[in-house]
GULO-525022 format. One record per residue: residue number from 1; residue in one letter; x, y, z of N, C-alpha, C in turn. Coordinates in Angstrom, 2 decimals. Layout:
<sites>
+------+------+---------+---------+---------+---------+---------+---------+---------+---------+---------+
! resi ! resn !     n.X !     n.Y !     n.Z !    ca.X !    ca.Y !    ca.Z !     c.X !     c.Y !     c.Z !
+------+------+---------+---------+---------+---------+---------+---------+---------+---------+---------+
!  NUM !    A !       X !       Y !       Z !       X !       Y !       Z !       X !       Y !       Z !
...
+------+------+---------+---------+---------+---------+---------+---------+---------+---------+---------+
</sites>
This chain:
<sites>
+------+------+---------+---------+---------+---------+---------+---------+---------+---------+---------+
! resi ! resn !     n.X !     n.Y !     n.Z !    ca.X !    ca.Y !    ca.Z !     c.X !     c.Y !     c.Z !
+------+------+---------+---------+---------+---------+---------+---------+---------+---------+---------+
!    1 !    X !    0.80 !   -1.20 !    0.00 !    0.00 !    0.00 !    0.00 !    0.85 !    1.27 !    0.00 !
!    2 !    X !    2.35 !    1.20 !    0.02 !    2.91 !    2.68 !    0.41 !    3.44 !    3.32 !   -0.85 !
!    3 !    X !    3.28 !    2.13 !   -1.93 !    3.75 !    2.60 !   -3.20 !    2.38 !    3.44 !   -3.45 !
!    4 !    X !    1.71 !    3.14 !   -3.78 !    0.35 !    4.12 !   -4.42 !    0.32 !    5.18 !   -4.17 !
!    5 !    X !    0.54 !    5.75 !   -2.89 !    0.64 !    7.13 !   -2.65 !    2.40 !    7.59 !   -2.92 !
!    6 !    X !    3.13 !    6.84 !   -2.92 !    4.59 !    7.83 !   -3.81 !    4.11 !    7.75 !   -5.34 !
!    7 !    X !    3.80 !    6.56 !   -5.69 !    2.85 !    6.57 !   -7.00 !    2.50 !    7.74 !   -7.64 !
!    8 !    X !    1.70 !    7.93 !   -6.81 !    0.90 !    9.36 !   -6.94 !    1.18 !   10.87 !   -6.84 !
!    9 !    X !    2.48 !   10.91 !   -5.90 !    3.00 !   11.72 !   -5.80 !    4.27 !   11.92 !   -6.41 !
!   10 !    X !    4.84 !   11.00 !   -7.55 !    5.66 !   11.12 !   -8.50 !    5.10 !   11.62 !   -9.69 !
!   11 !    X !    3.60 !   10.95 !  -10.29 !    2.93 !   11.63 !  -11.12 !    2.76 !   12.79 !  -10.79 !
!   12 !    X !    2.32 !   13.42 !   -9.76 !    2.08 !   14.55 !   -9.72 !    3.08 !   15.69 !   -9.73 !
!   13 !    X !    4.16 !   15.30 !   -9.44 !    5.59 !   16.10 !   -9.35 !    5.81 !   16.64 !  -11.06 !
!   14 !    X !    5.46 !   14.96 !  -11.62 !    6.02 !   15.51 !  -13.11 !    5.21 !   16.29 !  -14.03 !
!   15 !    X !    3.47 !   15.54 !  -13.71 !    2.87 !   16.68 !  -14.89 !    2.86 !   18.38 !  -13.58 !
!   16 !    X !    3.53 !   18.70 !  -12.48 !    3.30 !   20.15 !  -11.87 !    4.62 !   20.75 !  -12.84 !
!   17 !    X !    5.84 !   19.74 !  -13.59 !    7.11 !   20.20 !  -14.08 !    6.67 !   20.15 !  -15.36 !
!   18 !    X !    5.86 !   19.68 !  -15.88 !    5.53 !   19.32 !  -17.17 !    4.69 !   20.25 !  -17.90 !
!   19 !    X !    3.23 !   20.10 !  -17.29 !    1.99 !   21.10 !  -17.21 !    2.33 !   22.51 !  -17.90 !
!   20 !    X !    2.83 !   23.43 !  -17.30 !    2.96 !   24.48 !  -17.58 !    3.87 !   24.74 !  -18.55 !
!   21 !    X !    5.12 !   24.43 !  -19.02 !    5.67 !   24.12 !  -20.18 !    4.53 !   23.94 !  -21.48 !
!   22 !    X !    4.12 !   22.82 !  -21.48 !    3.11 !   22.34 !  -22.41 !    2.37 !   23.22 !  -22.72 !
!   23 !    X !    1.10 !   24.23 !  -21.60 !    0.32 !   25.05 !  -22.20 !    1.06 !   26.39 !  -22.11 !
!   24 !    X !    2.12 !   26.67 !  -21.81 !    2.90 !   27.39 !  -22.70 !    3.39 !   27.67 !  -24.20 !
!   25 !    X !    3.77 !   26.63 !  -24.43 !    3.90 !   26.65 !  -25.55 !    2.79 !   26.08 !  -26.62 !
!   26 !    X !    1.52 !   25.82 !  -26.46 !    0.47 !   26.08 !  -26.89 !    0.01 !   27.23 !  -27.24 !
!   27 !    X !    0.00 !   28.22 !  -26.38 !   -0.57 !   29.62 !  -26.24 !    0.71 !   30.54 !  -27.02 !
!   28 !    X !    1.50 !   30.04 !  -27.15 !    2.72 !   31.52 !  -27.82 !    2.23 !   31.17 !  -29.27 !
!   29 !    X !    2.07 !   32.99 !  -29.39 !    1.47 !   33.15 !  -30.33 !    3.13 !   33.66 !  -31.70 !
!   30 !    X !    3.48 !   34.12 !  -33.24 !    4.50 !   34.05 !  -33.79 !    5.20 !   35.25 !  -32.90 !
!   31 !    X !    6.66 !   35.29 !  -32.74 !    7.27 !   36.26 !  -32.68 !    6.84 !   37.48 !  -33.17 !
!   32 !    X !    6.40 !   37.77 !  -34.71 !    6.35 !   38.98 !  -35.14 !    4.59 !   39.52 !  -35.09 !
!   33 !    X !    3.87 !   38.65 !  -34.44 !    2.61 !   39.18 !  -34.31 !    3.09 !   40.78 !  -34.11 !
!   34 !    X !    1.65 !   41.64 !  -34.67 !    1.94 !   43.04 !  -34.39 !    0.13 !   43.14 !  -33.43 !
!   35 !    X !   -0.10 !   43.63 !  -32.81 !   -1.01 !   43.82 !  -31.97 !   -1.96 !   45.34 !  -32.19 !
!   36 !    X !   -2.92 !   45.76 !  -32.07 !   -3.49 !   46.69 !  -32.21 !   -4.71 !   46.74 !  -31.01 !
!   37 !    X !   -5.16 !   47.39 !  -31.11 !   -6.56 !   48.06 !  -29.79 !   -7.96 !   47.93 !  -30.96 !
!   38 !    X !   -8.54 !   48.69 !  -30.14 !  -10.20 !   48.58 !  -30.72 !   -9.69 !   49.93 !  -31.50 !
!   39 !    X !   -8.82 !   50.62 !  -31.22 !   -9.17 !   52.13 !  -32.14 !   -8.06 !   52.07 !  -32.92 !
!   40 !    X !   -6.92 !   51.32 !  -33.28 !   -6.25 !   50.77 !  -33.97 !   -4.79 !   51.41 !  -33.90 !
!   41 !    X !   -4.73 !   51.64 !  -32.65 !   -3.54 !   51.83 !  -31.87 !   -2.71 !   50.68 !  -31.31 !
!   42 !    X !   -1.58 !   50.73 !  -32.10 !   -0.12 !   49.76 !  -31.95 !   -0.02 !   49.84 !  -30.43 !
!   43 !    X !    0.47 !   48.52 !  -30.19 !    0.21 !   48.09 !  -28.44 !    0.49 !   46.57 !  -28.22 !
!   44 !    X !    1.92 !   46.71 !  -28.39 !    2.36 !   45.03 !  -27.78 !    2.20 !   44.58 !  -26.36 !
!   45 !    X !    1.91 !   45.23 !  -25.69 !    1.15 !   44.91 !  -24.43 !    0.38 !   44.34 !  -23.73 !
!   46 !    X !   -0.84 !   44.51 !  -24.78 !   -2.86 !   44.69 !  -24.82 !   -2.53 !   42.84 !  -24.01 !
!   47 !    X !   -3.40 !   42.62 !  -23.28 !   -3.71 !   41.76 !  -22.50 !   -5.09 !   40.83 !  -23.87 !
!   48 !    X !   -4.80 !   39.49 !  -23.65 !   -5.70 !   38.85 !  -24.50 !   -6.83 !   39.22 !  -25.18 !
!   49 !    X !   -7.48 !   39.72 !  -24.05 !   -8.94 !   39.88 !  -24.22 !   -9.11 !   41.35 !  -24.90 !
!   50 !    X !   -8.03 !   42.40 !  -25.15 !   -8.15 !   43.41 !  -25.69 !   -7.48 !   43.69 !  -27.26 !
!   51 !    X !   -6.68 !   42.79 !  -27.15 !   -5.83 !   42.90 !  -28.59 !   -6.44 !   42.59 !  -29.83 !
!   52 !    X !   -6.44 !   43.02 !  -31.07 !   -6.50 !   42.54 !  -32.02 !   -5.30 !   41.87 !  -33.02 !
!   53 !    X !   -5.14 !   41.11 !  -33.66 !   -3.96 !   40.63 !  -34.26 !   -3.62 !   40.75 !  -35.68 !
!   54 !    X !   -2.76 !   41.57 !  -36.31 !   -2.62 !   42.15 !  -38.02 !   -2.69 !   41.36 !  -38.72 !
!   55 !    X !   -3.43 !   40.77 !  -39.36 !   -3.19 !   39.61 !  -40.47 !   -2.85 !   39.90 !  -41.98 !
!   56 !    X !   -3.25 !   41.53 !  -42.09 !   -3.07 !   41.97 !  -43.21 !   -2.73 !   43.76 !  -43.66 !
!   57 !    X !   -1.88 !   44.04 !  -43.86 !   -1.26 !   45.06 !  -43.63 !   -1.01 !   45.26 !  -45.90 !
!   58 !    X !   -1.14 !   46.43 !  -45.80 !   -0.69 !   46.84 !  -47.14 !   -0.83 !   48.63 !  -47.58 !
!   59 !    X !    0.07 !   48.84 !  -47.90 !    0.77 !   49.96 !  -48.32 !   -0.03 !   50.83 !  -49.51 !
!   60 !    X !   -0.54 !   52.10 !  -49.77 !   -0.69 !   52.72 !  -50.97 !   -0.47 !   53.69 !  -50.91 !
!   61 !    X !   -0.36 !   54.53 !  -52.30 !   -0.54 !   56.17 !  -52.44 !   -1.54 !   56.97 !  -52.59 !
!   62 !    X !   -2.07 !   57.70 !  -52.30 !   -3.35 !   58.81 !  -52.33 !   -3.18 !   60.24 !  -52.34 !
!   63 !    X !   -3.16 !   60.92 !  -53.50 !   -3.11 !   62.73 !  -53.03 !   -1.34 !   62.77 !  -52.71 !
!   64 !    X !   -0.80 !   61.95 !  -53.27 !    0.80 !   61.95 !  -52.76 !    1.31 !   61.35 !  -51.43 !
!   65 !    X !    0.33 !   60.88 !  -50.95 !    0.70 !   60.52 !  -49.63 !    0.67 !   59.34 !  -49.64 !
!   66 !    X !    1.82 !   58.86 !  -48.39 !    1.49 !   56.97 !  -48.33 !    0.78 !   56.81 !  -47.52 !
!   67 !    X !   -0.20 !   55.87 !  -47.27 !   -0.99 !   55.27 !  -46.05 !   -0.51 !   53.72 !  -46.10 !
!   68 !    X !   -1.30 !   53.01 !  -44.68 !   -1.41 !   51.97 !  -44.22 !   -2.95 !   51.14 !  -44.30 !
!   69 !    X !   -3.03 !   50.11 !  -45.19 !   -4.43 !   49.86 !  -44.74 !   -4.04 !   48.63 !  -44.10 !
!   70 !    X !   -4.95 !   48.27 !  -42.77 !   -4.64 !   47.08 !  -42.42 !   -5.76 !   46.41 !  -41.80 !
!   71 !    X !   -5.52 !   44.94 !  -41.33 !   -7.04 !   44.47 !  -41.10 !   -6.49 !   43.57 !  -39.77 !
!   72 !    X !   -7.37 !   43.22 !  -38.54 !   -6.74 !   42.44 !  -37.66 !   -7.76 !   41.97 !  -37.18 !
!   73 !    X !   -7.26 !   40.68 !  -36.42 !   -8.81 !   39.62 !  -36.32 !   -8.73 !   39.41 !  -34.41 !
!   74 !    X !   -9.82 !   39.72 !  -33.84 !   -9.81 !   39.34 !  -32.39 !   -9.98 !   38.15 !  -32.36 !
!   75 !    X !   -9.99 !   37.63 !  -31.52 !   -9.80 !   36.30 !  -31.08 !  -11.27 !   35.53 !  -31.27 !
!   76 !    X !  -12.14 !   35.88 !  -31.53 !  -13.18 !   35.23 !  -32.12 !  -13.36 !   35.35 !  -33.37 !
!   77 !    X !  -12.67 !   35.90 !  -33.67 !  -11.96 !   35.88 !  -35.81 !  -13.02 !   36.96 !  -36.65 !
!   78 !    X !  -13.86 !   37.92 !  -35.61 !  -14.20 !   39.17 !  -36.33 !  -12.52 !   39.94 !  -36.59 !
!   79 !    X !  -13.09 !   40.69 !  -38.33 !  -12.06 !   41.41 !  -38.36 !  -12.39 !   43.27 !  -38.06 !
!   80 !    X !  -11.14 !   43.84 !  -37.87 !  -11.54 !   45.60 !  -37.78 !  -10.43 !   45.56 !  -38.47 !
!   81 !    X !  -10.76 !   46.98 !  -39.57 !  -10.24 !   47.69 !  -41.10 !   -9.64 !   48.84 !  -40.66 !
!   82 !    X !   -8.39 !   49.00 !  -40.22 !   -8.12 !   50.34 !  -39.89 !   -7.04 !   51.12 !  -41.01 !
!   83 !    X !   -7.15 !   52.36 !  -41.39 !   -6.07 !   53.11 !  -42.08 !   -5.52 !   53.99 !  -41.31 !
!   84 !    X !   -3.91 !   54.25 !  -41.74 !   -3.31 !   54.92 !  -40.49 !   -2.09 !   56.00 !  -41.53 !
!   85 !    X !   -1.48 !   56.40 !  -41.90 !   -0.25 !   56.64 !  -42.63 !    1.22 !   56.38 !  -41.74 !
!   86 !    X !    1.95 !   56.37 !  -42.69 !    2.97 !   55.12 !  -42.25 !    2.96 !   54.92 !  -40.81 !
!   87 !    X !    3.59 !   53.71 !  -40.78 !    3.83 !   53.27 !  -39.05 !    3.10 !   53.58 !  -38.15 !
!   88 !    X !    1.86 !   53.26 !  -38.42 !    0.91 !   53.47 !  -37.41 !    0.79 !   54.97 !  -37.20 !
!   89 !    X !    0.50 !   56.21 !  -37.87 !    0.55 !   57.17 !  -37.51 !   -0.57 !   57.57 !  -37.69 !
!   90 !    X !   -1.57 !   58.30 !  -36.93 !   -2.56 !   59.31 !  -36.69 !   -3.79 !   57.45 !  -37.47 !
!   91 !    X !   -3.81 !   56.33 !  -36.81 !   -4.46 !   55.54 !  -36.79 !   -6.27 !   55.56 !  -36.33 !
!   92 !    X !   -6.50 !   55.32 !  -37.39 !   -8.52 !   55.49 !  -37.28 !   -9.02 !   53.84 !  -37.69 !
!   93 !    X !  -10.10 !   53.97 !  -37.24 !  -11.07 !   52.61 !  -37.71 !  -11.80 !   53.13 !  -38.73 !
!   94 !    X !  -11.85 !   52.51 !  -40.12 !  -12.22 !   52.88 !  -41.00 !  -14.13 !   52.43 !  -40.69 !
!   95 !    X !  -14.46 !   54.09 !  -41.82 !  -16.38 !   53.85 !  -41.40 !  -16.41 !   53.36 !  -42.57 !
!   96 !    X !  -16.65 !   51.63 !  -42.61 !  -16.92 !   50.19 !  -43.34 !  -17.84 !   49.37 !  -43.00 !
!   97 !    X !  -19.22 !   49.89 !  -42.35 !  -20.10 !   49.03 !  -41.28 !  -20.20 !   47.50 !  -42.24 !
!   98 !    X !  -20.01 !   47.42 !  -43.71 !  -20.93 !   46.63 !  -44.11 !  -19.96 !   45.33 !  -43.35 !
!   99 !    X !  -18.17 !   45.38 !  -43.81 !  -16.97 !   44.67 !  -43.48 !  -16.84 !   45.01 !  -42.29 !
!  100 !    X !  -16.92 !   45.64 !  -41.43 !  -16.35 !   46.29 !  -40.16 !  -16.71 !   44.58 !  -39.15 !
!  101 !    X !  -15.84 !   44.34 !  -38.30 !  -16.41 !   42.46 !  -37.68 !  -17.00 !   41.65 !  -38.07 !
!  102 !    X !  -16.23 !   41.90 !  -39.34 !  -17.36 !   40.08 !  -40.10 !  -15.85 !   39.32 !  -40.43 !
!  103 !    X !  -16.26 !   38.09 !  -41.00 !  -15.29 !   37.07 !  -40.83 !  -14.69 !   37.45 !  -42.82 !
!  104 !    X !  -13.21 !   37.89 !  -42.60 !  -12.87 !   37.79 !  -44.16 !  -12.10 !   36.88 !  -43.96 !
!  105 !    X !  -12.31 !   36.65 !  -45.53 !  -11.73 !   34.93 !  -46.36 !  -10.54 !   35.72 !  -46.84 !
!  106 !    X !  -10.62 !   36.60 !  -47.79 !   -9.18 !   37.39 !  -48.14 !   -9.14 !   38.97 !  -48.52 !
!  107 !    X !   -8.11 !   39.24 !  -48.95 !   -7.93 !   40.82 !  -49.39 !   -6.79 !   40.97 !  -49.96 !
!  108 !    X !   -7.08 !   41.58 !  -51.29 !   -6.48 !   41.76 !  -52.34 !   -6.56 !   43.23 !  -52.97 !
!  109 !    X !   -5.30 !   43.76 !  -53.42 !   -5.28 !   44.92 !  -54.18 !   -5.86 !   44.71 !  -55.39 !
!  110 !    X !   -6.99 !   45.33 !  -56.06 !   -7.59 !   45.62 !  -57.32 !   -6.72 !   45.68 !  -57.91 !
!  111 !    X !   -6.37 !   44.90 !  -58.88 !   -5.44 !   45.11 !  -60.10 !   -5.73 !   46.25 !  -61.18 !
!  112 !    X !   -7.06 !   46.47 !  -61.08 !   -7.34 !   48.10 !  -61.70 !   -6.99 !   48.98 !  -61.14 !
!  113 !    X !   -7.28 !   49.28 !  -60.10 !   -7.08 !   50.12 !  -58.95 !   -6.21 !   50.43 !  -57.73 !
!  114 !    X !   -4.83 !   50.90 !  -58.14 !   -4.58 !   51.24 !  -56.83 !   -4.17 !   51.18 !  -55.69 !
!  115 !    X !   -5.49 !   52.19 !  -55.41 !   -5.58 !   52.81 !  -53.84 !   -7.86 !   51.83 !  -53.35 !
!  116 !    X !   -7.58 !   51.04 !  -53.85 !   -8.68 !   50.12 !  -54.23 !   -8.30 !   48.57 !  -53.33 !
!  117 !    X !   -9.05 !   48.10 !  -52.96 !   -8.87 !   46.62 !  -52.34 !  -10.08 !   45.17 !  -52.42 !
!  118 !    X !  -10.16 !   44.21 !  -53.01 !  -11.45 !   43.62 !  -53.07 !  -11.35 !   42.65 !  -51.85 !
!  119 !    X !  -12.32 !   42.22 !  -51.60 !  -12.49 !   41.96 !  -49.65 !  -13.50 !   40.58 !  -49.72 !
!  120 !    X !  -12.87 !   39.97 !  -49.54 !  -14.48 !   38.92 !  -49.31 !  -14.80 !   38.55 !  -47.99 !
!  121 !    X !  -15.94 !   38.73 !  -47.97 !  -16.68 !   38.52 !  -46.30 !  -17.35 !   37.53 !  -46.31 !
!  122 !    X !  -17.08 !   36.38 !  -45.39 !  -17.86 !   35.78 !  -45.59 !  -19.00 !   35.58 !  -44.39 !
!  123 !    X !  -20.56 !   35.20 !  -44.62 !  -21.47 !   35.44 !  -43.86 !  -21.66 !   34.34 !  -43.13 !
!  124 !    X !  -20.80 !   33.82 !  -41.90 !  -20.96 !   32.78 !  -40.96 !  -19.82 !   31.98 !  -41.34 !
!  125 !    X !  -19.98 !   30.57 !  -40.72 !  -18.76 !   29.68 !  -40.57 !  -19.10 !   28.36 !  -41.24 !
!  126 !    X !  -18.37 !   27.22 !  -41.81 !  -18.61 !   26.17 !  -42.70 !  -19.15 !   26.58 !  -43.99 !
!  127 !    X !  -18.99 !   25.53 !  -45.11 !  -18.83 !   25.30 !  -46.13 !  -20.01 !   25.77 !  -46.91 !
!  128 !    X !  -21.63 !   25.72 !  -46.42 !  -22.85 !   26.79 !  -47.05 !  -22.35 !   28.30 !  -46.88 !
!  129 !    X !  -21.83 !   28.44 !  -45.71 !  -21.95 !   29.97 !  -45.75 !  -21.45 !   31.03 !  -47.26 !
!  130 !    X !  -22.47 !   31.84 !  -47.58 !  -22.25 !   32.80 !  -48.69 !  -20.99 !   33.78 !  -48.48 !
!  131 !    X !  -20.33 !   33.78 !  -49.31 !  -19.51 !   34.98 !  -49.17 !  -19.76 !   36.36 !  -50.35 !
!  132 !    X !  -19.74 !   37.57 !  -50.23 !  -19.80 !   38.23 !  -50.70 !  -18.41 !   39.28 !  -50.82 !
!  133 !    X !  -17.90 !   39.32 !  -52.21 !  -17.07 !   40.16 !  -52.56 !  -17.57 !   41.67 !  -52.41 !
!  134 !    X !  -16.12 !   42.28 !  -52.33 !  -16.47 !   43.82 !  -51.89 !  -15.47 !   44.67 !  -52.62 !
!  135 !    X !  -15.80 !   45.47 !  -52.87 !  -14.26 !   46.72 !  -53.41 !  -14.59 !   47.98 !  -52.55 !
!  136 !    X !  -13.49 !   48.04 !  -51.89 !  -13.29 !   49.26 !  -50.90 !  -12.17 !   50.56 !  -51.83 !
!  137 !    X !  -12.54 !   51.33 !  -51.83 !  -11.38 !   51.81 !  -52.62 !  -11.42 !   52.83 !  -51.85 !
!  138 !    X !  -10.33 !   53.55 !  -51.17 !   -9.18 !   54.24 !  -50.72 !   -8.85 !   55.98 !  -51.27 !
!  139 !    X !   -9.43 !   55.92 !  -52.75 !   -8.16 !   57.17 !  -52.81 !   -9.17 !   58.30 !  -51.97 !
!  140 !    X !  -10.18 !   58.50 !  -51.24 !  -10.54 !   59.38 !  -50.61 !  -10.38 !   58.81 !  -49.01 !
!  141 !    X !   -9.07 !   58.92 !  -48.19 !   -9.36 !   58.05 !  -47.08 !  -10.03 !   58.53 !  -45.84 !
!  142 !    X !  -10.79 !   59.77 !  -45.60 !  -11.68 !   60.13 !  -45.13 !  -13.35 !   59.59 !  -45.60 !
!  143 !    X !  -13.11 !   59.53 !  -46.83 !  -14.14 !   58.60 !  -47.24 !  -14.47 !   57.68 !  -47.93 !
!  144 !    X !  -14.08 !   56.57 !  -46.97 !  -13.86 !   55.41 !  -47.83 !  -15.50 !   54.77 !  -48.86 !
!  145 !    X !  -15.03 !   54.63 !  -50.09 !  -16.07 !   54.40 !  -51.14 !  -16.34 !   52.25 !  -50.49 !
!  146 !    X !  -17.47 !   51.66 !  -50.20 !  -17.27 !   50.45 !  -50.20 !  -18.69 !   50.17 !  -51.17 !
!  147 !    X !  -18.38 !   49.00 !  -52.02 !  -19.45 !   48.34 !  -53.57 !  -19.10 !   46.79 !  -53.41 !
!  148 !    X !  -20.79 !   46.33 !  -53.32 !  -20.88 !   44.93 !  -53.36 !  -20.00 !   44.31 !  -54.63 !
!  149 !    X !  -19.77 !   43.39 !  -54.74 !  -19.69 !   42.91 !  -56.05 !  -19.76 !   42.03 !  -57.03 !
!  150 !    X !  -20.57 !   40.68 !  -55.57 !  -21.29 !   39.99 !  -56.10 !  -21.41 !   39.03 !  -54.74 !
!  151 !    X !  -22.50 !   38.13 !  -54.77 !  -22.53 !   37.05 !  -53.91 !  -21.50 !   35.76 !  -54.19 !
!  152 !    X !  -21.38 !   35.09 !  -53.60 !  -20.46 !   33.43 !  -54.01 !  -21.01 !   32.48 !  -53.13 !
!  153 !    X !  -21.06 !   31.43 !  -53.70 !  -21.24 !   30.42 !  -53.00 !  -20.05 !   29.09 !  -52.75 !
+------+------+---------+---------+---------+---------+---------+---------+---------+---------+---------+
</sites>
């Protein structure tokens, strides 16, 4: 009977040395994650539950100027559309209600366009859900122009 309880208390020694290792390195998220806020302010800091994460970042010109458009997904995989000019500077949440926390599939520069981006959103999760393409175009970035552009299935 005296083994069962060292038994027990050897298992327990190793997953208390083990344990935390393991969901450690579960939870680390890449080195170069870049982090953002709800108002799309850079912030390697932000505690889980506040961060958003950049998944898509891209560069244009407008009126001579460069901007930032970028898109980042919270942890329940809504995304927020923010434009900023370079390096995060003078950073806004773009007014996009239709895209603004819906789930995008991708984003791509208009090959016609630009200062233009086509966006697909898609409406819910699994393989029925509809997605609908979008073109956001940019060269007014106070007012961003957004046009359906078709449904998909």
């Amino acid at each position: 009977m005296k083994t069962l309880p060292i038994t027990l208390t050897l298992i327990s020694a190793i997953l208390t040395a083990i344990a935390p290792a393991v969901f450690a390195q579960q939870l680390q998220l890449p080195a170069n994650a870049i982090y953002i806020d709800k108002n799309c302010n850079l912030d390697q800091q932000l505690a889980p539950v506040e961060r958003y994460t950049i998944f898509s970042r891209k560069e244009f010109t407008t009126n001579g100027k460069k901007y930032w458009f970028y898109a980042a997904r919270y942890q329940d995989g809504a995304a927020l559309f923010c434009i900023s000019e370079r390096i995060f500077i003078r950073p806004k949440v773009l007014n996009v209600e239709k895209i603004q926390r819906q789930f995008i599939d991708k984003i791509i520069r208009d090959p016609k366009n630009q200062t233009a981006f086509i966006i697909t959103v898609r409406e819910g999760n699994g393989p029925g859900a509809t997605a609908t393409n979008y073109s956001l175009d940019l060269s007014n970035v106070d007012r961003p122009k957004l046009t359906s552009l078709s449904i998909l299935k």
